[in-house]
C-alpha positions as a Python dict, from the first residue, in 0.01 Angstrom:
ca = {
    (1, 'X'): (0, 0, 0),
    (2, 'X'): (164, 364, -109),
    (3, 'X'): (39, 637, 161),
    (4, 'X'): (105, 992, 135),
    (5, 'X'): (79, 1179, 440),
    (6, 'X'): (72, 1564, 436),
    (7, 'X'): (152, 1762, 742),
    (8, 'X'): (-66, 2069, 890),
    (9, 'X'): (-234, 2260, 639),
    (10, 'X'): (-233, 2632, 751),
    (11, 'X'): (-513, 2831, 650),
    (12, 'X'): (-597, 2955, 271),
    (13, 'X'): (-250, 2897, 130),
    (14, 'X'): (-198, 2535, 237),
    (15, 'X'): (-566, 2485, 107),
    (16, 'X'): (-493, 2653, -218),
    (17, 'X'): (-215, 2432, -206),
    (18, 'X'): (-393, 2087, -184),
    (19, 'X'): (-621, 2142, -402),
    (20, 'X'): (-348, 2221, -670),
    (21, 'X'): (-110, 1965, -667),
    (22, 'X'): (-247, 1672, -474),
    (23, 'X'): (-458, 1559, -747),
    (24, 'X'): (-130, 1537, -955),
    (25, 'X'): (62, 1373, -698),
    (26, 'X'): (-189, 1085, -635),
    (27, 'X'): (-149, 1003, -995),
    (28, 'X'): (195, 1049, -1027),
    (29, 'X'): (260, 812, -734),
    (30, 'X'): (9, 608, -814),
    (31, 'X'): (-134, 668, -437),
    (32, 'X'): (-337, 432, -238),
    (33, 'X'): (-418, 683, 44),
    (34, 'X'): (-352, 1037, 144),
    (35, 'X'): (-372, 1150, 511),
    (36, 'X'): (-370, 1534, 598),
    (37, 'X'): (-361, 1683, 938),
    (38, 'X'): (-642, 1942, 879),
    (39, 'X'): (-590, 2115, 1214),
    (40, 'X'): (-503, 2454, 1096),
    (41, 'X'): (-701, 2432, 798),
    (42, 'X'): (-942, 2742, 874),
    (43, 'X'): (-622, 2936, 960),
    (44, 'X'): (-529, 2869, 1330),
    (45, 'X'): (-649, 2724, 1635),
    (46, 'X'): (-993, 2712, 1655),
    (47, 'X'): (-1297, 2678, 1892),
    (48, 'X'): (-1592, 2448, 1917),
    (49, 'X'): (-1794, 2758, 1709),
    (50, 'X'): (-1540, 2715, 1424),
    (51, 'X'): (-1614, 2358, 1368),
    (52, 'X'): (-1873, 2400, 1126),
    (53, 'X'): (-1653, 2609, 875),
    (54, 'X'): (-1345, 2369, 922),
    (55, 'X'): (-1538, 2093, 841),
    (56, 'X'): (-1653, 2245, 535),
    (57, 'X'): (-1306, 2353, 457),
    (58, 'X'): (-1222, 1961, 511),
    (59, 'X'): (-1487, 1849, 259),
    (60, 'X'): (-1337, 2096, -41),
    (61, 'X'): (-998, 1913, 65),
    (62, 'X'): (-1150, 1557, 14),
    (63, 'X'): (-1289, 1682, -325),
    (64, 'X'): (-880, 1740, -391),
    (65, 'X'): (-777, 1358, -350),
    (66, 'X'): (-804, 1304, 21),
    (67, 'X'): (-899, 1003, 209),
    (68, 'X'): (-866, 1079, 567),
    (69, 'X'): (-829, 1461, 725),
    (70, 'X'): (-699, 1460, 1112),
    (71, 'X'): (-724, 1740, 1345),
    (72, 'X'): (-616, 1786, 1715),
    (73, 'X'): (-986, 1975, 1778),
    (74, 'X'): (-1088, 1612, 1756),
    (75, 'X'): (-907, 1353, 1827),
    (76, 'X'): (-1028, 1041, 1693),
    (77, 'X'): (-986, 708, 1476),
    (78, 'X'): (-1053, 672, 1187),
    (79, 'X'): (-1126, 406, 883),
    (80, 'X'): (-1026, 543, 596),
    (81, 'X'): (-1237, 446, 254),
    (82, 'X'): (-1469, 230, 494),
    (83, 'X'): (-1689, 313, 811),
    (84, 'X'): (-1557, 577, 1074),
    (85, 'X'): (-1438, 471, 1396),
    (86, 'X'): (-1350, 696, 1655),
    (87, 'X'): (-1237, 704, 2089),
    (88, 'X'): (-1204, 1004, 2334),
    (89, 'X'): (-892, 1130, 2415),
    (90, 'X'): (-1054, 1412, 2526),
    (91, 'X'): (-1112, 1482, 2969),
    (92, 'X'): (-1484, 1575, 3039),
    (93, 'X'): (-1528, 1932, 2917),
    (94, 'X'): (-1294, 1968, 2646),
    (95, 'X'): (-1428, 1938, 2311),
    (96, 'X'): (-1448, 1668, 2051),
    (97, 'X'): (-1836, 1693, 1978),
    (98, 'X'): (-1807, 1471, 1649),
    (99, 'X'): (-1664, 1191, 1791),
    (100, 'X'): (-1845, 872, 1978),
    (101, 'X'): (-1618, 580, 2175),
    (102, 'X'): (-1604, 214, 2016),
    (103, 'X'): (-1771, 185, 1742),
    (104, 'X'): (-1507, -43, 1573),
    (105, 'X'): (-1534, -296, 1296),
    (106, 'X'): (-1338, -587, 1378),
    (107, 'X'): (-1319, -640, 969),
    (108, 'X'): (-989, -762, 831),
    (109, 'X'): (-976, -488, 553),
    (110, 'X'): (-854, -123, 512),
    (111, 'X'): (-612, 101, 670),
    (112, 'X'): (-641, 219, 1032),
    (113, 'X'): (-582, 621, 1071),
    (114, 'X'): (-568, 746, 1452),
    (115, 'X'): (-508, 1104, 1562),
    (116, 'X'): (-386, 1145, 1920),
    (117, 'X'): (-274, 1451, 2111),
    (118, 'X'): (8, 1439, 2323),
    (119, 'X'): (58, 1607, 2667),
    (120, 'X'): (389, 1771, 2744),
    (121, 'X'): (356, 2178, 2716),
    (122, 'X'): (-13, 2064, 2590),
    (123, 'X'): (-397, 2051, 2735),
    (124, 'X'): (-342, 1797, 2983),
    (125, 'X'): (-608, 1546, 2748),
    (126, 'X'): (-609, 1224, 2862),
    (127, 'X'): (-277, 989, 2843),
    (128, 'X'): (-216, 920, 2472),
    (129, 'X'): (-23, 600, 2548),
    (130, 'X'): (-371, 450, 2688),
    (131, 'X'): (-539, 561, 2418),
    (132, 'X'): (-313, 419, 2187),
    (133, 'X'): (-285, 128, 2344),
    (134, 'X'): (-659, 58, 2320),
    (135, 'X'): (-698, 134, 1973),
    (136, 'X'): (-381, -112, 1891),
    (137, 'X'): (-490, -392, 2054),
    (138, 'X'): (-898, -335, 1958),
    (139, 'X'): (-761, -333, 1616),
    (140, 'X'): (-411, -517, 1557),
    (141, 'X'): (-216, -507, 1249),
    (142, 'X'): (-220, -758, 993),
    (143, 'X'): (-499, -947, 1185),
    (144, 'X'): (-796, -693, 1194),
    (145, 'X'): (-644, -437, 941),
    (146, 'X'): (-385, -422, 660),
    (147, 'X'): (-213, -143, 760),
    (148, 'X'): (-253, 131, 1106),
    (149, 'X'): (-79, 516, 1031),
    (150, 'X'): (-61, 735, 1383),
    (151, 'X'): (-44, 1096, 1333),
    (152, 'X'): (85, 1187, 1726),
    (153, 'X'): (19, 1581, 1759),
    (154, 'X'): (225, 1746, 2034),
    (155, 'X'): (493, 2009, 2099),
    (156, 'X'): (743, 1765, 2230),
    (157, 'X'): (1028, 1559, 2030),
    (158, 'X'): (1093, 1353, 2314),
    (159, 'X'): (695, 1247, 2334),
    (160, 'X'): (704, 1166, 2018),
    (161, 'X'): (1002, 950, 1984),
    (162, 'X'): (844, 747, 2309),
    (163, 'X'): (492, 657, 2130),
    (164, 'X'): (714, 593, 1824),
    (165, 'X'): (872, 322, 2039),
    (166, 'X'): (588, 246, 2196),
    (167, 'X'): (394, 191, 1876),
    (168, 'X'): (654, -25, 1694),
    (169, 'X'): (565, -337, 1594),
    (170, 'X'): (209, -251, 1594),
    (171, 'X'): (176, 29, 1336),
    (172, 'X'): (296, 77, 997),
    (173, 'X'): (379, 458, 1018),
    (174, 'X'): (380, 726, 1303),
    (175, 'X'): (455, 1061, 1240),
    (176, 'X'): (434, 1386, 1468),
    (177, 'X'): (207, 1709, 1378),
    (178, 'X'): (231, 2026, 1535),
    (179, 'X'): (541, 2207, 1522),
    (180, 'X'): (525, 2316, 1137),
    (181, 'X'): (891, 2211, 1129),
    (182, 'X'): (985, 1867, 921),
    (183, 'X'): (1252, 1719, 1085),
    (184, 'X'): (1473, 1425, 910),
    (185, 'X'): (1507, 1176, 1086),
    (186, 'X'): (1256, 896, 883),
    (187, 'X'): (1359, 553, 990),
    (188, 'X'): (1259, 226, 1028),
    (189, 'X'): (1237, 112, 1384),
    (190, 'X'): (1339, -205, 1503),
    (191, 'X'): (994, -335, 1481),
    (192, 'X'): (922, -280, 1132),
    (193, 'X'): (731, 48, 1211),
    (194, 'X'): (800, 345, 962),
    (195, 'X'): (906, 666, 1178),
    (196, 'X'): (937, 1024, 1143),
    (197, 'X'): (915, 1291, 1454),
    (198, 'X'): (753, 1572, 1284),
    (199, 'X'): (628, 1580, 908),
    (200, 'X'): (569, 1957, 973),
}
């Protein structure tokens, strides 16, 4: 399976920019799925009363190519091309209004896309290595799904490297949001899991 995944998409320009060459690229590279951190898609942070525009925003990105869009207003799971599925990472009070726990499909088919927020100079949300955990063993690799991408958005390198290390072996790709700043250190972990601290 070939899977493009695009970093945060800041506000009219990064749009602009999807909806230019993505379409190209998928055909180029002859791409199987496209995942695109869509938190800064309206042009910042938002608030539960910007949800409505963002997702609209999202849905003009899907018409560009895109299979899954993640956000950090929401932290979910999600099956890409097939029925959503989606947990709380989210404390009582904080938002995530779209999202409902457990409502997995233990079907063997389709890629596995979860967005979790990390903690360190963050919301304290609830622990993402729980919530990871959860979602990896409701769903495991190779027996329930052919292949599980974690976009981990934080500030922190050093939380990021640890649930890359924690996930290996039981994801095929996790790569950190959140900083804007592509790092290069891509690897392949000892595991077998595909690696990379911040895609931007």
């Amino acid at each position: 399976m070939r899977i493009l995944f695009v970093g945060d998409v800041v506000g009219k320009a990064g749009r602009t920019a999807i909806s230019e060459h993505l379409p190209g690229m998928i055909r180029d590279w002859a791409v199987d799925l496209v995942i695109v951190n869509g938190e800064n898609a309206a042009g910042g942070s938002a608030s539960p009363s910007d949800l409505p525009g963002i997702h609209r925003r999202r849905r003009r990105c899907r018409h560009a190519g895109q299979s899954c869009v993640g956000s950090a207003r929401g932290a979910g799971v999600h099956r890409a091309r097939a029925t959503a599925c989606a947990t709380r990472q989210f404390s009582e009070g904080h938002a995530g209004p779209r999202y409902r726990a457990g409502r997995h499909q233990k079907t063997a088919s389709g890629p596995l896309v979860i967005n979790a927020i990390g903690r360190v100079f963050m919301t304290p949300f609830d622990d993402p290595f729980a919530t990871l955990n959860r979602e990896l063993e409701a769903c495991p690799l190779r027996a329930a799904v052919d292949a599980i991408v974690v976009d981990f958005h934080c500030e922190a390198s050093s939380e990021k490297q640890g649930v890359g290390f924690f996930c290996d072996g039981r994801a095929s790709l996790v790569v950190g949001t959140h900083t804007h700043v592509p790092t290069a250190d891509h690897q392949i972990l000892s595991g077998g899991t595909a690696y990379m601290t911040d895609a931007a």
